[in-house]
C-alpha positions in Angstrom: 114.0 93.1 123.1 111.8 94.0 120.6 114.3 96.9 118.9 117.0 94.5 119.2 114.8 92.2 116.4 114.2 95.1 114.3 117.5 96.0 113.7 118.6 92.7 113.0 115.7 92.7 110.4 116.6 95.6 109.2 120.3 93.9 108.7 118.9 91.0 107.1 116.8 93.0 104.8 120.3 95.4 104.1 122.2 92.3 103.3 119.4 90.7 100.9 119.0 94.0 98.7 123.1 94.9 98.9 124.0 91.4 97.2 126.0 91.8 94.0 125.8 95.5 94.7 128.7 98.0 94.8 128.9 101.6 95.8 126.0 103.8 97.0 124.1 104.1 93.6 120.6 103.3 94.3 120.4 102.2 90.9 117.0 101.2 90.5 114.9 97.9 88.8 112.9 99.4 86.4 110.0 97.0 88.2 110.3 98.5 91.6 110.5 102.3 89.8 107.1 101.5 88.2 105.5 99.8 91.2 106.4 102.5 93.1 105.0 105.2 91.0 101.8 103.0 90.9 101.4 103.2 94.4 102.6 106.9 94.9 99.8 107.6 92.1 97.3 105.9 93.5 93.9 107.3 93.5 91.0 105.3 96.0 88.5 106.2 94.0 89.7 104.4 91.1 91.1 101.4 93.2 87.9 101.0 94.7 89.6 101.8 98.2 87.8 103.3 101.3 89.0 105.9 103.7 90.1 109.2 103.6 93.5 108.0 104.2 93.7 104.6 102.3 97.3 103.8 101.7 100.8 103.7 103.4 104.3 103.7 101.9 107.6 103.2 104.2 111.1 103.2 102.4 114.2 102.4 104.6 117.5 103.7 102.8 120.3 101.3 103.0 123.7 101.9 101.5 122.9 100.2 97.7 119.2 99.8 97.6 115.8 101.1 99.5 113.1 99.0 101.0 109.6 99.6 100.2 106.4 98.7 102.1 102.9 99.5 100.7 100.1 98.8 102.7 96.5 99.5 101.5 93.0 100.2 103.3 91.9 97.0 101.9 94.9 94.9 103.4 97.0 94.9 100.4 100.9 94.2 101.5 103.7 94.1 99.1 107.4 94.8 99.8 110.1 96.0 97.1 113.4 95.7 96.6 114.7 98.9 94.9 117.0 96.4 92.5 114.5 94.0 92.0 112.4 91.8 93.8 110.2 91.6 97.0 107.5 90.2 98.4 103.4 90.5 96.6 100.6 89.7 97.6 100.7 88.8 101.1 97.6 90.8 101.6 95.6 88.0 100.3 96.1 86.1 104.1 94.6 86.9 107.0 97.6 88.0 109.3 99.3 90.4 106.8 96.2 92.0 105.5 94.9 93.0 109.1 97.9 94.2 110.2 98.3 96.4 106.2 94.7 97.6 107.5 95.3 98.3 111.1 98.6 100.2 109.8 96.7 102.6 107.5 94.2 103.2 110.1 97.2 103.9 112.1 98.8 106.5 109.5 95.7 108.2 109.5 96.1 109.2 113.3 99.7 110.2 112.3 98.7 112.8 109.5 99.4 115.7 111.9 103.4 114.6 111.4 103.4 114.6 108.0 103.8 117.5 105.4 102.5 117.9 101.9 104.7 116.2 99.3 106.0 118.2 96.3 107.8 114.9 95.0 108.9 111.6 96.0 112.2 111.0 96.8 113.5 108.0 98.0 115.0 108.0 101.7 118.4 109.0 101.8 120.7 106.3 103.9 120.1 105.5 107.0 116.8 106.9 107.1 113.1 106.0 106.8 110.5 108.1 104.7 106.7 107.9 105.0 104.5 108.3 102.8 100.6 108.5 103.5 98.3 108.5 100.9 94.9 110.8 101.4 91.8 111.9 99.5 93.6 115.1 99.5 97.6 114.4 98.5 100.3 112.4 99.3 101.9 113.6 102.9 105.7 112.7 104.0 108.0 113.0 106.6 112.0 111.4 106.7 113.6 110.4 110.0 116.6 108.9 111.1 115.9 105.0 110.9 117.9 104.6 114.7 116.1 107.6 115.9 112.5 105.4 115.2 114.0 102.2 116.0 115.3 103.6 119.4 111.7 105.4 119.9 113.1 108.9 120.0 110.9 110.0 117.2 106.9 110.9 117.2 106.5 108.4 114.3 108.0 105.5 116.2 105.4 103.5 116.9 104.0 104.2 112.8 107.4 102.6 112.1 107.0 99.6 115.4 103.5 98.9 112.8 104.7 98.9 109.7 107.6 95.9 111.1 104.7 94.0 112.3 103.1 93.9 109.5 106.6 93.4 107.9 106.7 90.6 110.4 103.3 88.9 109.4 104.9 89.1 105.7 107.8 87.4 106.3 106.0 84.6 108.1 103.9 83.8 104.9 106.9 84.0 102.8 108.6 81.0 105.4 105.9 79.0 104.9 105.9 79.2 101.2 109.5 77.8 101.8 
């Protein structure tokens, strides 16, 4: 039941960045390109974030555009739209911020999965990319978005946390409504 919801979030989510798009470009919004960079970049030191692993990045690749999720040790949330737009801030309630803490806590128990990144692509279609951010580097890994979804991957349940907190984001963003 619970995979059958994802993937219809994940089809909701495809059809909101794919409007008015055309062709498998992932042109990108200069916004999300610098947010992205920001939080790829991201040093805890100088955000005043704790943990040897502090921060947590998952991109889905759709056909026109890529879905990011940053979560932060300090329960920052955010998701981006790869041509524009997302959702900010939701760290500052309750709900989201404990479930962007829980899943970096999470990520760091997942580091073992991951390999040292020597840049930052963005997820090719179909697939998801991690990206965990550490006192030492940045680490990735790239899987088949079904293969998490369907929980025939080691990452799945990193990927089951990060759509909770997902979840908890969209909720917020209802209510705003």
């Amino acid at each position: 039941m619970h995979h059958r919801k994802l993937l219809a979030f994940s089809a909701i989510l495809a059809a909101v960045v794919t409007e008015g798009a055309s062709g498998v470009d992932y042109s990108t919004a200069e916004v999300f390109r610098e947010l992205r960079a920001q939080a790829l970049q991201l040093k805890a030191n100088d955000a005043g974030l704790k943990g040897s692993t502090f921060g947590l990045l998952m991109e889905t690749g759709y056909p026109e555009a890529v879905v990011t999720l940053v979560a932060l040790s300090d329960g920052t949330a955010s998701l981006y739209f790869s041509n524009g737009g997302g959702i900010i801030g939701a760290g500052q309630h309750e709900r989201p911020a404990t479930a962007a803490r829980s899943l970096v806590a999470f990520a760091a128990h997942n580091l073992g999965h991951l390999s040292k990144a020597t840049d930052f692509p963005l997820p090719r279609p179909s697939h998801t990319r991690f990206y965990a951010l550490t006192e030492t580097g940045v680490l990735t890994a790239e899987v088949v978005e079904t293969d998490l979804g369907e929980n025939r991957h080691v990452l799945s349940p990193l990927f089951h946390a990060a759509h909770a907190l997902i979840a908890e984001m969209r909720e917020i963003e209802e209510r705003r409504k």
